[in-house]
C-alpha positions in Angstrom: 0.0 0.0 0.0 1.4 3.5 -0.6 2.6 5.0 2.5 -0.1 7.9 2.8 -2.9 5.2 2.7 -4.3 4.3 6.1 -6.8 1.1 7.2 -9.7 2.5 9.6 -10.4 -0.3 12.3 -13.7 0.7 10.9 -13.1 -1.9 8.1 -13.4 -5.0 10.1 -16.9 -4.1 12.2 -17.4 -6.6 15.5 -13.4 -7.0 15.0 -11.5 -6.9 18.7 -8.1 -5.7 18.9 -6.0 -8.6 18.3 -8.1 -10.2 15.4 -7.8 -6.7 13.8 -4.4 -6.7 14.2 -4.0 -10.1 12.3 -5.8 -8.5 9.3 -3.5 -5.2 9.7 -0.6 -7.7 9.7 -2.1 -9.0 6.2 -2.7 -6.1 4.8 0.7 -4.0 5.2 -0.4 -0.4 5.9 2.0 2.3 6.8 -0.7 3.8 8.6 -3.5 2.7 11.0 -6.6 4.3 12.6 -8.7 2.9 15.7 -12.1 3.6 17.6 -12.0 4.8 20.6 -14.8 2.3 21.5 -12.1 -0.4 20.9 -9.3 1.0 23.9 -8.9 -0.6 27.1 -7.4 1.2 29.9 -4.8 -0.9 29.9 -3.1 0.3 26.7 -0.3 -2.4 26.1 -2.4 -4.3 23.9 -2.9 -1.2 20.9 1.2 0.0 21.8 2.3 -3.3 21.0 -0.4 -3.8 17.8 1.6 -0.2 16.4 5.1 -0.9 17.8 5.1 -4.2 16.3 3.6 -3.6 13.1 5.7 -0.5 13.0 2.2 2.0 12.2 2.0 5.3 12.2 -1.2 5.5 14.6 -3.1 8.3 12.2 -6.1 8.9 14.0 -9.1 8.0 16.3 -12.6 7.8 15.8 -14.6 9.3 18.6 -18.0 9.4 19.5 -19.1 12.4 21.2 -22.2 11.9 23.3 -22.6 8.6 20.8 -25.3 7.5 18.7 -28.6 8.0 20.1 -28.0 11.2 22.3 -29.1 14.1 21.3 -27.3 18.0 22.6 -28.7 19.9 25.1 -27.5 23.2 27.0 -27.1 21.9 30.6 -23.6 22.1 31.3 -24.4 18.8 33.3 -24.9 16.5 30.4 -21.9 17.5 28.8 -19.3 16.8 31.9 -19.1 13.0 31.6 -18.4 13.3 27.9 -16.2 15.9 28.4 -13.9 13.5 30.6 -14.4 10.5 28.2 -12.9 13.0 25.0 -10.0 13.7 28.1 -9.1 10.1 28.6 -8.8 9.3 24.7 -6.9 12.7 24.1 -4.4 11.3 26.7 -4.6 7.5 25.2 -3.5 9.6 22.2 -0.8 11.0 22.9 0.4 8.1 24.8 0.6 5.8 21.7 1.7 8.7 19.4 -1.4 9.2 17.8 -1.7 11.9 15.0 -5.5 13.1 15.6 -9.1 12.5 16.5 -12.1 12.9 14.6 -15.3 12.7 15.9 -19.0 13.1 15.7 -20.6 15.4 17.8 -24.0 13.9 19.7 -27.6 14.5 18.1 -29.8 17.5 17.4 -32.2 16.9 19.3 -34.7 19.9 19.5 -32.2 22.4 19.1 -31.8 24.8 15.9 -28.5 24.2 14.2 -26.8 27.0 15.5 -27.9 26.5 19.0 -26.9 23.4 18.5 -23.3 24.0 16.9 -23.2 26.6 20.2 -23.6 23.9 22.3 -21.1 21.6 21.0 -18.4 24.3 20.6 -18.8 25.2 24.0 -18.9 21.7 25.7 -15.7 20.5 24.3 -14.0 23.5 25.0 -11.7 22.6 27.9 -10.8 19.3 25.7 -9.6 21.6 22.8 -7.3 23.6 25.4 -6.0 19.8 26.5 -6.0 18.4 22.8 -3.8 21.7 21.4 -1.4 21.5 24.5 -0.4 17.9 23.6 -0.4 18.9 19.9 -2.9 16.1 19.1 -5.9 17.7 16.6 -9.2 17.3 17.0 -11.6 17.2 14.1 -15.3 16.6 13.1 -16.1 14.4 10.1 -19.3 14.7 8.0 -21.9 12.2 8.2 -25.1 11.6 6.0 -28.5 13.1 7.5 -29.4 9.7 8.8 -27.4 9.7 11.3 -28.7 12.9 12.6 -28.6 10.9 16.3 -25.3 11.2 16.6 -24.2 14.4 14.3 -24.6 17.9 13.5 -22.9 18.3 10.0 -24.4 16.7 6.7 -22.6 18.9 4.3 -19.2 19.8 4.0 -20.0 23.5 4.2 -21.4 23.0 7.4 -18.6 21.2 9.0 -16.3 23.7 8.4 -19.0 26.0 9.8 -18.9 23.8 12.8 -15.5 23.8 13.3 -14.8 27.0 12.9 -16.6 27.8 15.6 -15.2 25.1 17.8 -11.9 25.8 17.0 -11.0 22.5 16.0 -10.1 21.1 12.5 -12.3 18.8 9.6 -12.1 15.2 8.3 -13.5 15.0 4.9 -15.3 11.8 4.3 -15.9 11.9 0.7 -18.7 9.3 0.6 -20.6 12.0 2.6 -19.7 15.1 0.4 -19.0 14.4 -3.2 -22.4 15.4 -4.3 -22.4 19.2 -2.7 -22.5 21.8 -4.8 -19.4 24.0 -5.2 -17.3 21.3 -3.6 -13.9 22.2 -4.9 -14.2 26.1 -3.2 -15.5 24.5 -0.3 -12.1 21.9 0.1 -9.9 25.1 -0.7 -11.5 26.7 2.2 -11.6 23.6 4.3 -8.0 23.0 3.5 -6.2 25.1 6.1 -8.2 22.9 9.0 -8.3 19.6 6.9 -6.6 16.4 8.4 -7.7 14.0 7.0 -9.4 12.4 3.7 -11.5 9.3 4.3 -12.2 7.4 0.7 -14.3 4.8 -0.7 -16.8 4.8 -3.2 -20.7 4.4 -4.5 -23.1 2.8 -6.5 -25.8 4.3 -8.1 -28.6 3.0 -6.7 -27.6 1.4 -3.9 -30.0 2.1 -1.0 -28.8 0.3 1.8 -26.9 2.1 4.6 -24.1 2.6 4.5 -23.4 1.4 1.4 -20.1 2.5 0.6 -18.2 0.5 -2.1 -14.0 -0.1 -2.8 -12.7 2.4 -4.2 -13.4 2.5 -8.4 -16.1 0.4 -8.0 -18.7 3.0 -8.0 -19.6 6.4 -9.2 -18.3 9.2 -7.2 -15.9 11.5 -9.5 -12.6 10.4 -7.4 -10.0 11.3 -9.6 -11.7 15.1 -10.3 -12.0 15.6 -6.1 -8.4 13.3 -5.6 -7.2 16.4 -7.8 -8.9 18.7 -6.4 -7.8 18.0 -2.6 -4.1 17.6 -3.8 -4.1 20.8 -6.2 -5.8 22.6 -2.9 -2.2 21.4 -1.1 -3.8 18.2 1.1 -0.5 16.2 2.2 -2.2 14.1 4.8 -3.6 10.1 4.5 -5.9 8.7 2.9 -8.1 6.3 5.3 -9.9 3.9 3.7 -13.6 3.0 5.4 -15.0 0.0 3.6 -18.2 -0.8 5.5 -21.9 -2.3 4.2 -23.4 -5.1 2.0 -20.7 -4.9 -0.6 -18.2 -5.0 1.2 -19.4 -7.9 3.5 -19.8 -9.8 0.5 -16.4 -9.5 -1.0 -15.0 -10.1 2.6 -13.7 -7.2 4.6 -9.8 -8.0 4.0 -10.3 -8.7 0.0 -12.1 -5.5 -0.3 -9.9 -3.4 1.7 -6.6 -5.2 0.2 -8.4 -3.8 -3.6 -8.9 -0.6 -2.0 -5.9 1.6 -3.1 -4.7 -1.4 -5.6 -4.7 -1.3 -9.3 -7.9 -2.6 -9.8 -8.9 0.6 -8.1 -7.3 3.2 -11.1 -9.4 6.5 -9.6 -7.0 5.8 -6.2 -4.3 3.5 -7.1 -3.7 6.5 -10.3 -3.7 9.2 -8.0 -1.4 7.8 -5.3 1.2 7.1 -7.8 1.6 11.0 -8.3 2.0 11.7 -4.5 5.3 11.9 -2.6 
């Protein structure tokens, strides 16, 4: 795999640590990513997964609130989440991570911008904590269905939301490669952009999620590939392979085809990068 590609833990769903570190083992990556979900407190099992594979540890998916609970403005519901985001920006920086990207909790009731207030203002001791140990946080965008758990559907908005929060973006492309305007909206993003989550989709697919390998599908990857790259992106590329496609070709087989040649829209553009 080319060194700037990274395998999400996400790729192997109901995986543990040490089964997912087989299928890391088979895969080669330079560069890994886990769920926070997944880390013990004891955290010689995931050091010894990256010391021995020799991973860059690129970056943790968080759940904020999780799936299911919706924002509120009492400062009460926020504390406990508030020390959960702590402990995984110090199991971070303990294993050398890069970053964390997360989702933000639900809307609930709220109107977006009371909502975005909300969020900005609950995590805001954990970005003070996050920028002293030089470990970024980000939010990612998610499709409206999963409105439970997130705030930001559209690229546009992300950056909205992080902007406000002070914090930085993950661009999941599976969730904005249909927005309007979407090449001024990465140049913008850019300065606050660390990392570029890739797969692919079908036309017509319905189920969720639905994402397929990379040059499988339909999204225009090599027009937004150039676009992120012409914009100056010099991060990874993290590969999430999740849904009925992919649990039919078999989560390794799919993810090993990912950035390979019979995936030309990635495999192409990779071969340009340093």
């Amino acid at each position: 795999m080319h060194e700037r590609v990274c395998v999400n833990a996400l790729c192997f769903p109901g995986a543990g640590l040490p089964e997912m570190a087989g299928y890391w083992r088979e895969l080669g990556p330079r560069r890994i990513a886990f769920m926070s979900q997944l880390l013990p407190d004891d955290l010689s099992v995931p050091r010894a997964i990256i010391d021995d594979g020799g991973y860059r540890f690129e970056s943790m998916t968080h759940l904020f609130l999780g799936i299911g609970n919706h924002l509120e403005p009492r400062e009460e519901t926020w504390i406990p989440e508030r020390e959960k985001l702590c402990r995984v920006i110090d199991a971070v920086t303990a294993l050398g991570g890069q970053s964390i990207y997360m989702m933000t909790g639900g809307h609930g009731d709220l109107v977006w911008e009371d909502a975005a207030a909300c969020f900005a203002k609950a995590i805001e001791p954990c970005v003070a904590r996050a920028n002293a140990a030089g470990i970024p946080l980000m939010i990612e965008t998610t499709p409206p269905l999963y409105a439970d758990g997130h705030l930001s559907h559209t690229l546009r908005d992300t950056l909205t939301l992080a902007e406000l929060a002070g914090i930085g973006v993950c661009i999941d492309l599976y969730s904005v490669w249909s927005e309007a305007g979407l090449k001024e909206t990465i140049e913008r993003a850019m300065p606050r952009c660390g990392l570029v989550q890739v797969c692919d989709y079908v036309y017509g697919d319905r189920a969720v999620p639905s994402r397929a390998v990379p040059g499988d599908g339909n999204i225009p990857l090599e027009r937004i590939l150039d676009w992120l790259l012409s914009a100056g992106y010099e991060g990874a590329f993290d590969l999430e392979l999740i849904g009925p496609r992919i649990d039919a070709e078999g989560h390794v087989d799919a993810t090993r085809r990912g950035p390979g040649r019979r995936a030309p829209r990635l495999a192409g553009r990779l071969s340009r990068l340093t």
